[in-house]
C-alpha positions in Angstrom: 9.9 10.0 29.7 10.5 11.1 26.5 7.8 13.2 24.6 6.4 11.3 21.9 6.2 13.3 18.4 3.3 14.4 17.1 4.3 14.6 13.6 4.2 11.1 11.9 6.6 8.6 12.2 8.8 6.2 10.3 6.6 3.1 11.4 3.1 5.1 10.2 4.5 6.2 7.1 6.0 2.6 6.6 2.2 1.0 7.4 0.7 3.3 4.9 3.0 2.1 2.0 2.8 -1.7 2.7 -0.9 -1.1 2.8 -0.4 -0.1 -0.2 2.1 -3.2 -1.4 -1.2 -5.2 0.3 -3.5 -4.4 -2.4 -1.0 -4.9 -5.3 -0.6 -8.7 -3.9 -4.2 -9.0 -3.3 -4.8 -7.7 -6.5 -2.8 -10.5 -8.4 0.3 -8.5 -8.6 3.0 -10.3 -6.7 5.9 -9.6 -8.9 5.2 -6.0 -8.6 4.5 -5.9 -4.7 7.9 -7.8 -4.5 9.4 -5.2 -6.2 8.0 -2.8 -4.1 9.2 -4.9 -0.9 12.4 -4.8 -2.4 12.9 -0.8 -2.8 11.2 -0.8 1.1 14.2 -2.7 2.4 17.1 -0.4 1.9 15.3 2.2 4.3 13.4 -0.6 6.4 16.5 -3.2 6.5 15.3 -4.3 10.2 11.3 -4.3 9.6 9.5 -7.4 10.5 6.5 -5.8 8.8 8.2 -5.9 5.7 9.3 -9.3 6.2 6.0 -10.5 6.6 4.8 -9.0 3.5 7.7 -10.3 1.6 7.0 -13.7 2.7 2.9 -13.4 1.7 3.8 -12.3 -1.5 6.5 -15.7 -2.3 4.0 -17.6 -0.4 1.0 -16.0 -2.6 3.0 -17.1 -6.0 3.8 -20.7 -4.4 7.4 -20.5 -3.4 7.2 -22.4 0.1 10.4 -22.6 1.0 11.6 -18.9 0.5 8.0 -17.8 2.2 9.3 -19.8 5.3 12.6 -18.4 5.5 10.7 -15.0 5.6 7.8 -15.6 8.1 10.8 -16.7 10.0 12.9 -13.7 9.6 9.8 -11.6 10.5 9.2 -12.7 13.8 13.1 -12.9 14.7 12.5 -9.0 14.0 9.3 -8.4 14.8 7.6 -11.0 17.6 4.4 -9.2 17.4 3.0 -10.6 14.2 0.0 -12.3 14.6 0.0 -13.2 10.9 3.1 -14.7 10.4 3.0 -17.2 13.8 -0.8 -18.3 12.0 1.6 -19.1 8.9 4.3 -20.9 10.7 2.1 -22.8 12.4 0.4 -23.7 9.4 3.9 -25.1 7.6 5.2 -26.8 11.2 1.9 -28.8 10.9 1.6 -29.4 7.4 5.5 -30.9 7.7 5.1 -32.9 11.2 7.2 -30.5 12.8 5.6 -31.0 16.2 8.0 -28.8 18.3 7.8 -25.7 16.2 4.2 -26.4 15.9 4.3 -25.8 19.6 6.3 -22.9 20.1 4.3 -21.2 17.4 1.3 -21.9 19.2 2.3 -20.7 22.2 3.9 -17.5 20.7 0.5 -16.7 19.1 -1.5 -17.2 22.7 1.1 -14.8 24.1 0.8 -12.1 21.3 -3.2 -12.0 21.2 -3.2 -12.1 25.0 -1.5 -8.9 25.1 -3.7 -6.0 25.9 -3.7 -3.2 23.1 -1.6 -0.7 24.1 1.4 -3.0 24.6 0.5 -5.0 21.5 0.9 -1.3 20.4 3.6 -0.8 21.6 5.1 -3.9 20.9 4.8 -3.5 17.3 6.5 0.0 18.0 9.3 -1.1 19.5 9.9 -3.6 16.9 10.2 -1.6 14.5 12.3 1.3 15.6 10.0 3.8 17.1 11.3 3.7 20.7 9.8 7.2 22.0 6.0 5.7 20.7 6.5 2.1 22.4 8.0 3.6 25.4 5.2 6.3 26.1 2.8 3.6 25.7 4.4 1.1 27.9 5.0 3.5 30.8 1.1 4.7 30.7 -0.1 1.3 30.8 2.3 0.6 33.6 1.2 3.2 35.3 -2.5 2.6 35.2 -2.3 -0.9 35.6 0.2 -1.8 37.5 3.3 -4.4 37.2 2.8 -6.4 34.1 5.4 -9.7 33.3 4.9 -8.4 29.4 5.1 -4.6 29.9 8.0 -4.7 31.9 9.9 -7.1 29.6 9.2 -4.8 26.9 10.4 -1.8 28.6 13.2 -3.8 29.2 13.9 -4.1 25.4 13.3 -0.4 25.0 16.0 0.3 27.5 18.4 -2.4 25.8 18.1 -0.5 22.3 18.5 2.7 23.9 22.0 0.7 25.0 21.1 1.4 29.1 21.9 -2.1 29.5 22.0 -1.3 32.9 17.8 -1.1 33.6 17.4 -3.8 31.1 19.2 -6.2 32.9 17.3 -5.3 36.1 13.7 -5.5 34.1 14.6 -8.8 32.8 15.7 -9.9 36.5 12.5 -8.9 37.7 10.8 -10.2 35.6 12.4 -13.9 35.9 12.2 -12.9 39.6 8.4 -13.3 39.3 8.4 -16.4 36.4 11.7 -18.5 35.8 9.6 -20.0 32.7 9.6 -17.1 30.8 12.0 -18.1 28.0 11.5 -15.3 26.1 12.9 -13.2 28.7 15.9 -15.0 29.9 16.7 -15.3 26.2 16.6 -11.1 25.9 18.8 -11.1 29.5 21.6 -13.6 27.3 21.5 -11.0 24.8 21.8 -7.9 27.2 25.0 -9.9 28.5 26.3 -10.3 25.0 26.1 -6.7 24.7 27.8 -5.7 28.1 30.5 -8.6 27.1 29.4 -10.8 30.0 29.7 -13.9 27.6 29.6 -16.3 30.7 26.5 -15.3 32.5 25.0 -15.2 28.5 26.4 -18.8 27.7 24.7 -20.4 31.1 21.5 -18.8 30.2 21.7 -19.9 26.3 22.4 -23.5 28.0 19.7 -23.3 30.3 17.5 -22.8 26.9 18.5 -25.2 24.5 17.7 -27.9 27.1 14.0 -27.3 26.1 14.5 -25.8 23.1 17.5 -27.1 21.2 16.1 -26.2 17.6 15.4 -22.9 18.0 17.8 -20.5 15.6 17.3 -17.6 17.9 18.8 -19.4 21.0 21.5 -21.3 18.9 22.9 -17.7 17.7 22.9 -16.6 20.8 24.6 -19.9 22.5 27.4 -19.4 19.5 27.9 -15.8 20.2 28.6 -16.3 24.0 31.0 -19.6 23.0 32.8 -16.6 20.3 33.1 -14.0 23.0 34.6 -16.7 25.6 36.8 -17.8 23.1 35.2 -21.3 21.8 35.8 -20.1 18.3 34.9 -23.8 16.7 32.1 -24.1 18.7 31.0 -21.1 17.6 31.7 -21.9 13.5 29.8 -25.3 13.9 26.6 -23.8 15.2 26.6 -20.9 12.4 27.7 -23.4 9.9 24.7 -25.6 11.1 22.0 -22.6 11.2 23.5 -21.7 7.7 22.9 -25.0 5.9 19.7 -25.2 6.9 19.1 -21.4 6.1 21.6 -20.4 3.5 20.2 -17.4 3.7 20.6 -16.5 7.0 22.9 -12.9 6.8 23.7 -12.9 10.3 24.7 -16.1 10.4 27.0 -15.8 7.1 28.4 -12.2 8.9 29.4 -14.1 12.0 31.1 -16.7 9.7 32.9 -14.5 8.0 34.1 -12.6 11.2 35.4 -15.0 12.7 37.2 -16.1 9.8 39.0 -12.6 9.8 39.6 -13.3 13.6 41.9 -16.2 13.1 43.7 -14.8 10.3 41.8 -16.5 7.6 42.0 -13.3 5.3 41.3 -14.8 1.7 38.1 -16.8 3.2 36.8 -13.7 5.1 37.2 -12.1 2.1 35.1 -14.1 -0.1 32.4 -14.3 2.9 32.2 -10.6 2.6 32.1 -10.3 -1.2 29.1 -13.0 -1.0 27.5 -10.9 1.2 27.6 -7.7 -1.2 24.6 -9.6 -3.0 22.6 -8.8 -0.3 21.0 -5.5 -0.7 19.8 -5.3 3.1 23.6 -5.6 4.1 25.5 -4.1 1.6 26.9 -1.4 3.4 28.2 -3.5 5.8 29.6 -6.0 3.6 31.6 -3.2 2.0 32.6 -1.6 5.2 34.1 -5.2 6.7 36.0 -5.2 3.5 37.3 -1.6 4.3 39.2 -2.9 7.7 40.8 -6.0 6.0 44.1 -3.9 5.4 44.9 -6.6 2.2 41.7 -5.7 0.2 41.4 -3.1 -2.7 38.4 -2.4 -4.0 38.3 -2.4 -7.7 36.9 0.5 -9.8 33.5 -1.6 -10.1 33.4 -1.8 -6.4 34.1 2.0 -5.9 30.9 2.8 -8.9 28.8 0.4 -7.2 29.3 1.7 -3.6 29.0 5.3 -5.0 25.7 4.1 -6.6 24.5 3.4 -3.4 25.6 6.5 -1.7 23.3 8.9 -3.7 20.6 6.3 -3.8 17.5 7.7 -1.3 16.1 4.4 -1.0 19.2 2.8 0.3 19.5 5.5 3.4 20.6 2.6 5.7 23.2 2.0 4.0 25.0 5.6 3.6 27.5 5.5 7.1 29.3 2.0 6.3 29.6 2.7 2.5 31.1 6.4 2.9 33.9 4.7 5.5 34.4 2.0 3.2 34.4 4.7 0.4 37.0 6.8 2.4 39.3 3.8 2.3 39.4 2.7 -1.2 40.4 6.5 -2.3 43.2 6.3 0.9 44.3 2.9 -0.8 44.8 4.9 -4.2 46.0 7.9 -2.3 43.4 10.2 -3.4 43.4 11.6 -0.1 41.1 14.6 -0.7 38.1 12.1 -2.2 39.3 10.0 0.3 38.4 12.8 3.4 35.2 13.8 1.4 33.8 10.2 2.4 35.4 9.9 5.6 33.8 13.1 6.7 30.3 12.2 4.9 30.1 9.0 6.7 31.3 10.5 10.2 28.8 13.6 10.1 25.7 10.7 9.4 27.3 8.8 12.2 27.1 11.6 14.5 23.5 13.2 13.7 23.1 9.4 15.7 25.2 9.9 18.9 24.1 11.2 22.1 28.3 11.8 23.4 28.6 14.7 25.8 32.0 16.0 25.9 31.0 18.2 28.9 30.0 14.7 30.8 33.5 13.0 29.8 35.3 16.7 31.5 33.4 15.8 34.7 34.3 12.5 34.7 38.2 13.2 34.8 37.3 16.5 36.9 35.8 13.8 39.9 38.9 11.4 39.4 41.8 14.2 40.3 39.5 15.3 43.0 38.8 12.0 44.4 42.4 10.3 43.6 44.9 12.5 45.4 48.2 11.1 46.9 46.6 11.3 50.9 43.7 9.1 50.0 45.7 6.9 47.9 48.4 6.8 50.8 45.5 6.3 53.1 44.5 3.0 51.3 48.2 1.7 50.7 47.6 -2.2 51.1 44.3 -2.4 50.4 43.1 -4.4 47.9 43.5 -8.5 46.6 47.5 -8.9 46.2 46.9 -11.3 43.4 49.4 -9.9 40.9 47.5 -11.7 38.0 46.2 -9.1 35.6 48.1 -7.2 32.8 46.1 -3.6 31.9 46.6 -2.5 28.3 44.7 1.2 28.3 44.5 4.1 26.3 43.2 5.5 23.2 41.7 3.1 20.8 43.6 2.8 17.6 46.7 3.1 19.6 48.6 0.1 19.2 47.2 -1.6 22.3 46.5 -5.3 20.2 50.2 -5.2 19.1 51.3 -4.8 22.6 48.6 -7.3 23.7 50.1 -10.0 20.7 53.7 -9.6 22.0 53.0 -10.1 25.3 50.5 -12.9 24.4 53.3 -14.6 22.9 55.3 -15.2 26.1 54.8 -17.9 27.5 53.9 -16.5 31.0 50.6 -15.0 29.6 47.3 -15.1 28.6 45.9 -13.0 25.9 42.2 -12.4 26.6 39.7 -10.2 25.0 38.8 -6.4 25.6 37.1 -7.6 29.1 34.0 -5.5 30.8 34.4 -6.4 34.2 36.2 -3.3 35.4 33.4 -1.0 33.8 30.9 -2.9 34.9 32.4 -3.4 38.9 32.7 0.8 38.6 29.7 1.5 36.8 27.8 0.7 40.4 29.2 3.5 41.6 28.4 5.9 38.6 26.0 8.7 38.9 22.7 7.8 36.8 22.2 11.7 37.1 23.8 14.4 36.9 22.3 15.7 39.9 24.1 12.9 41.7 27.7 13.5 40.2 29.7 12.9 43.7 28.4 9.6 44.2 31.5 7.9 42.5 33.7 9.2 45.4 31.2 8.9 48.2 30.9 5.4 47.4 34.3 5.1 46.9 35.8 6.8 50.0 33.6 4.8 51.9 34.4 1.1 51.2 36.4 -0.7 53.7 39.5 -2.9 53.3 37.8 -6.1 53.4 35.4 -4.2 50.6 38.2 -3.5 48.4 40.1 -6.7 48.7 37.0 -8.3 47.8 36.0 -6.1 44.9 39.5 -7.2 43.5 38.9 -10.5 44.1 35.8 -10.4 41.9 37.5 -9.3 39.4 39.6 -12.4 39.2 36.5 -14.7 39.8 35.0 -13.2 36.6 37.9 -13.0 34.6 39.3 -16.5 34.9 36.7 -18.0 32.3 38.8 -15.8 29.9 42.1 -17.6 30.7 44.0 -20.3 29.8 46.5 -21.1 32.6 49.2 -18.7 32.6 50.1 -17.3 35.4 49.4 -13.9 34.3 46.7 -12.4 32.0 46.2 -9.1 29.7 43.2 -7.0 30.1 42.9 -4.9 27.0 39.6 -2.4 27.5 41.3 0.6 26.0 39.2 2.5 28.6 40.3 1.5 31.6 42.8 4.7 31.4 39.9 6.5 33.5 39.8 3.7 35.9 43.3 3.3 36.9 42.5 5.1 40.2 40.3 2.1 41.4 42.1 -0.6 39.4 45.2 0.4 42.2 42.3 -0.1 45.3 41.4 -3.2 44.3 44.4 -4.8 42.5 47.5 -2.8 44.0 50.2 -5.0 42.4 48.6 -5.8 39.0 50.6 -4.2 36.2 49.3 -1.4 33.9 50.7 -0.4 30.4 49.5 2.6 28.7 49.4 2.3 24.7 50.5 5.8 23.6 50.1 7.4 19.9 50.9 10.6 18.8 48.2 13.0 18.8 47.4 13.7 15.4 47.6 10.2 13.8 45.8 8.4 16.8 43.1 10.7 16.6 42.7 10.9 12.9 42.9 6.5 12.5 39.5 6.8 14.9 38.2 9.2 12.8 38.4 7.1 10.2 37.6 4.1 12.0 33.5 2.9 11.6 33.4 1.6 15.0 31.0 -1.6 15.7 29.6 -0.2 18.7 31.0 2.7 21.4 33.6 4.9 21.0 30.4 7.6 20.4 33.3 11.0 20.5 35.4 9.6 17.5 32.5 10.9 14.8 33.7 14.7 14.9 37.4 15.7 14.7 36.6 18.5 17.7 35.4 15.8 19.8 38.4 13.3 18.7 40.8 15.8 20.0 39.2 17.0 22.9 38.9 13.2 24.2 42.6 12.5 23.6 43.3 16.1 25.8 40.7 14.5 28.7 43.1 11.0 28.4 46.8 13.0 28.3 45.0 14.8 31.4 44.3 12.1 33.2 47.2 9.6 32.6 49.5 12.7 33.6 47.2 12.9 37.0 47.7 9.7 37.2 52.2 9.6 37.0 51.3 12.4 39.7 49.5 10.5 42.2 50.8 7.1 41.4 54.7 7.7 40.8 56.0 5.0 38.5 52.6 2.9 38.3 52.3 2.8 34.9 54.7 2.1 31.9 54.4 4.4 28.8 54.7 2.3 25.7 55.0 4.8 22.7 53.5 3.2 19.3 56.9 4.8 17.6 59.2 3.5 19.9 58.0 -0.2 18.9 57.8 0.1 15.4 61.4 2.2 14.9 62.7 -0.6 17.7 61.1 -3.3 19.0 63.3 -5.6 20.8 64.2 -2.3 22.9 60.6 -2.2 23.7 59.7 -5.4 23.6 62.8 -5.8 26.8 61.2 -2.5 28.3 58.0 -4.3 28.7 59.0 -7.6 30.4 61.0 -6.4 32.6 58.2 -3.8 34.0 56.2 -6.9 33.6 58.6 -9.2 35.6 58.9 -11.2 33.1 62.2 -12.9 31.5 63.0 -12.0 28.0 61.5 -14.8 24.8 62.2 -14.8 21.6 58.9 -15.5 20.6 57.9 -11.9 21.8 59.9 -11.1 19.1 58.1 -13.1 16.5 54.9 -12.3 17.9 53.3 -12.2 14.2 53.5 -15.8 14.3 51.2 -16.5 17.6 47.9 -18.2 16.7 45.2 -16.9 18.6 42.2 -15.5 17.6 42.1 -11.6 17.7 38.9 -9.7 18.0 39.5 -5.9 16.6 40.0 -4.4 13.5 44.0 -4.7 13.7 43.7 -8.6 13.0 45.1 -8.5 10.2 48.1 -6.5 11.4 49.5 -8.4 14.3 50.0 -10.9 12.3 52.8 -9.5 10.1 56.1 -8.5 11.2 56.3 -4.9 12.6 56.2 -2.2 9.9 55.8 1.7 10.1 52.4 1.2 7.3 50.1 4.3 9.0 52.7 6.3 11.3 52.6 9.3 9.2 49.5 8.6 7.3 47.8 11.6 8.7 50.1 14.2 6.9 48.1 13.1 3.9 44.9 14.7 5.0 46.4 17.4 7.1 44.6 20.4 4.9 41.8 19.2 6.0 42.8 18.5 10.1 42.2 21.4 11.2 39.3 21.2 13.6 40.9 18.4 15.3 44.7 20.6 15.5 42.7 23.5 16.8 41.0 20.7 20.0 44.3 19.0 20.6 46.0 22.2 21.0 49.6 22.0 21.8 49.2 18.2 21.6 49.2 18.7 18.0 52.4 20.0 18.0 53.9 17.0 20.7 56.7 14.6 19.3 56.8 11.1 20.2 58.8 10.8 23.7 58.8 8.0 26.1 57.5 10.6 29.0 54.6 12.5 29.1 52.9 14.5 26.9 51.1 17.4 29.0 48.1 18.6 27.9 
């Protein structure tokens, strides 16, 4: 259990200064406690306190409307607010709002029910301070017993920690023991939105809205399992629908504006974004999702403003996104030493947040060429579910894998999908959870029967086919799936796997100065960068070793400087006969989920192959980690580390 710090924390300095915003609002001054609230948000972006003090003070100078929109904002943030559900109830009754009335009520009950300590710790928890929510939970726990509440809100403590893992268990149990508590299986649809398990999430958003269809809360989260799977209009309607009734709903108008970028709507994402760089709590971000749409420039007032914001204390949350979006508009006016200067800023804030353990990524490929070796693959040699379904796209993000996935999308043959979970989540089982139990992997492993294997495989399928459209054979693009190729053979012998190669030194740099939604936690130091790219080269060449001919090595080079070539290479590994449209794969319509949107959907062009050279003065932690790698030309065999 983690140690809780003595010294005091964000959430007790942040009580003593609205205290303080308190007594200006009590004392008449709303326009100045506003003001106050205001500076307060660029370090506190994600505070339900503050939202609740924001809406007092507009409710305090009579401005109903944008007090509601606050209180409501508070308690999606921050359900431990006494104050605010009094408030909401107040305006659901004064309006005749009978079913918000209710669920108000009832949220109030549950909040003053709670004993203190997880009251406590509820507020805690809310508002970032996981160590002090957690240490209270687990005492109260442990003195008391199993509690519905406590273990649902340990639950969330594990979820923001990202072990998604013991969160979904919590959550089970704790539905286990009371279907009816809404609030939980509404947390469990989020976990599954975060594990990319949009099906399980959209049949428990269902389940909701059946006795809650107004809720905002449930809505997002029934939108973003219909965008995950897919259901892209769904999707716009119900953010379109919670945006007209809330205009100023940023999540909403984010989601809107993603998925705009996702179906090629550039010039529309564009001006969602540039809408959104009004808002001082997402600025940052606003600028950063105008960095990765490869058509934007930012204009000198946009490069003043962001740099305005960069040396601005108050607006700490606000520093990572803005230096990455800095670091592009000096690449795009190929200023490439500025340019680095911001890349490196943002990546070094990024990383004083990341817990990635190169020494933990070693073992992992150490357990894999122990486990996998040609006897034991031999002695499993047809194992597994035949189906020859599933197309693997793996290797190093920012590789090229989404133009590989658009050309073979474009044949008639195949579905394009998404960058599906159910291969990390079907191995993750057999993970160790400590490192005290690092051989579990290939006990486990070594120890499931045929009928286990096949089954596993056919699993696999079952989950995936939500994702598909009724081709015969589908692509499965989870970029890390390299490290799983091992079990992807025991379970799904004649499934296809293509391995997205780029050299070295430019794949490494293009994560470096990639700002990464989530994951990817070793691409935030150029040692780390290059040190994972030696741990992939290591394993795929294990892998050509113990699995002769298994998987086809697509170089990013050999596309652009000929594509047909490649294009031909890649059917017929794929069984596939040749279509034109493979050719013309820029034209496909389909909705596209990662940064390279924009790119797949113009003809093939060598923009960013030698980028790299730009900022090579500045490389050379990352030569020094990739050691002879960095030296490697492009070559359709393998690259040894």
């Amino acid at each position: 259990m983690p140690a809780e710090d003595p010294r005091p924390n964000q959430i007790d300095v942040l009580q003593e200064t609205l205290a303080q915003v308190r007594a200006l609002r009590l004392s008449g001054d709303t326009q100045g406690a506003l003001r106050r609230v205001d500076e307060l948000e660029g370090l506190h972006p994600l505070s339900g306190l503050l939202w609740q003090e924001r809406a007092l003070c507009l409710e305090s100078r009579g401005d109903r409307a944008a007090a509601e929109t606050a209180f409501r904002r508070a308690v999606e943030l921050n359900d431990a607010l006494p104050e605010t559900w009094r408030a909401l109830m107040r305006m659901a009754r004064a309006a005749g709002r009978r079913e918000e009335l209710a669920r108000a009520t009832t949220a109030l009950a549950k909040v003053e029910s709670l004993p203190a300590p997880l009251f406590e710790a509820s507020t805690r928890l809310s508002e970032g301070d996981l160590d002090g929510a957690e240490a209270r939970i687990r005492d109260y726990l442990t003195q008391h017993g199993p509690h519905l509440e406590g273990l649902r809100l340990l639950a969330q403590v594990r979820s923001d920690r990202k072990d998604y893992d013991d969160a979904e268990l919590l959550l089970e149990a704790v539905l286990d023991r009371d279907p009816d508590y809404h609030a939980a299986r509404y947390e469990l649809g989020m976990v599954f939105i975060q594990r990319r398990r949009f099906y399980p999430a959209l049949l428990q958003a269902q389940q909701l809205l059946t006795l809650h269809p107004g809720d905002r809360r449930i809505r997002k989260l029934y939108a973003s399992a219909c965008d995950g799977l897919g259901r892209h209009d769904e999707a716009e309607r119900v953010y379109r629908e919670l945006l007209a009734e809330t205009p100023d709903d940023v999540e909403a108008e984010f989601a809107v504006a993603f998925g705009l970028r996702n179906q090629g709507k550039a010039e529309e994402a564009i001006a969602g974004f540039r809408s959104l760089m009004r808002r001082r709590g997402c600025v940052g971000s606003a600028y950063a999702a105008l960095a990765d749409m490869k058509t934007y420039r930012f204009s000198e007032q946009d490069i003043q403003a962001m740099q305005r914001i960069e040396t601005d204390a108050a607006l700490s949350s606000q520093h990572v996104p803005v230096c990455f979006a800095l670091g592009k508009a000096f690449e795009d006016r190929k200023q490439y030493e500025q340019s680095f200067q911001y890349y490196a800023r943002g990546n070094a804030l990024r990383r004083t947040e990341s817990t990635y353990n190169a020494r933990a990524r070693e073992r992992l490929v150490e357990v894999r060429e122990a486990l996998f070796t040609p006897q034991f693959l031999s002695a499993r040699r047809g194992m597994g579910c035949p189906l020859p379904d599933p197309i693997f796209i793996v290797g190093m993000p920012r590789a090229g894998s989404t133009l590989l996935e658009q050309i073979l999308a474009s044949h008639s043959r195949v579905d394009g999908t998404l960058e599906l979970p159910e291969i990390p989540r079907l191995v993750k089982q057999f993970r160790p959870r400590h490192p005290q139990e690092q051989d579990r992997y290939a006990t486990v492993l070594a120890d499931l029967s045929p009928q286990e294997l096949r089954r596993l495989g056919e699993i696999y399928l079952e989950e995936t086919r939500v994702y598909r459209q009724g081709a015969p054979l589908f692509i499965d693009k989870m970029p890390a799936n390299f490290q799983e190729i091992g079990f992807i053979h025991l379970i799904l012998p004649n499934a296809k796997i293509i391995d997205a190669r780029r050299e070295p030194m430019a794949c490494c740099f293009s994560n470096f100065k990639q700002l990464f939604g989530n994951g990817q936690e070793f691409s935030y130091d150029l040692a780390d960068v290059g040190h994972y790219y030696r741990h992939y080269v290591r394993l795929m060449d294990h892998w050509d070793r113990v699995l002769p001919g298994k998987v086809l090595r697509v170089q990013h080079s050999d596309t652009v400087n000929d594509l047909e070539g490649t294009v031909r290479r890649i059917l017929d590994y794929c069984g596939l006969p040749f279509e034109q449209s493979c050719l013309e794969f820029h034209k496909t319509q389909r909705s596209v989920r990662t940064v390279s949107s924009e790119q797949v959907r113009r003809p093939i062009n060598r923009d960013g192959l030698e980028l790299w050279r730009n900022y090579e003065p500045w490389l050379g932690p990352l030569a020094e980690a990739l050691g002879p790698l960095a030296e490697a030309e492009p070559s359709a065999g393998r690259i040894r580390a």
